[in-house]
C-alpha positions, 0 to 999 in steps of 0.5 A: 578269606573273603565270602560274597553274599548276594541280595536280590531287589527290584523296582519299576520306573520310568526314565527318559534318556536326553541331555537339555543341553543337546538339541531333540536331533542330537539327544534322538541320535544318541539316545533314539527310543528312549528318548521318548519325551513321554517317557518309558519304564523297566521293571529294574532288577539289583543284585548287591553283592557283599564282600567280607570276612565271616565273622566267627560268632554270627558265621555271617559276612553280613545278616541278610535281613540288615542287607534286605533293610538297606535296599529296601530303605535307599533303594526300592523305597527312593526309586520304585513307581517313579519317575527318575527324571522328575521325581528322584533329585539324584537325577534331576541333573544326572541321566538316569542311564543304567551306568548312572543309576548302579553308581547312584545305587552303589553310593546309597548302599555303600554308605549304610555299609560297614567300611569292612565290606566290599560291594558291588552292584549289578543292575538289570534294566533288562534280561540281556542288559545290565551294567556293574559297579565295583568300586 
């Protein structure tokens, strides 16, 4: 039997969705507002969702205070009141969409975690948009 525990985080930064490959007509096509040369910002919400067997000693998949340590370390702390465009390397060269940004997310946390476990991770841009990884 496998148990899920789930852990909240945040962050807030700012993006700008474009291909420097693309002309501004296509990357505003494509991407419209949130092609905004300036930029524009969210305030992110993670979910990071733990899969695992309980371990008959602790009675926990995984001590939520490890899992809380984790996403602070390689997510709020990376990410929070950033610029993702110009100041996160992951995204130097990788648009930083909701879907790129969860797979980057889950990758850090996957590679703190025990190889037992299994994880997702949902991302919240917005209330109505969020994306999953599963993997």
């Amino acid at each position: 039997m496998k148990i899920t525990v789930i852990r909240k985080a945040h962050f807030n930064a700012a993006h700008r969705l474009y291909r420097k490959d693309w002309s501004m007509e296509k990357n505003d096509t494509v991407f419209g507002l949130c092609n905004n040369p300036n930029f524009h910002g969210h305030n992110y919400e993670v979910e990071a969702h733990v899969s695992g067997p309980i371990d008959p000693e602790t009675g926990f998949v995984i001590d939520l205070k490890i899992l809380k340590e984790i996403l602070k370390k390689e997510v709020h702390d990376r990410f929070d009141h950033k610029n993702l465009n110009e100041d996160c390397e992951e995204f130097f060269e990788l648009n930083p969409t909701a879907e790129n940004i969860a797979v980057v997310i889950y990758k850090l946390v996957k590679n703190k975690l025990d190889s037992k476990f299994d994880l997702k991770i949902r991302l919240y841009e917005t209330n109505r948009n969020f994306v999953e990884v599963v993997a």
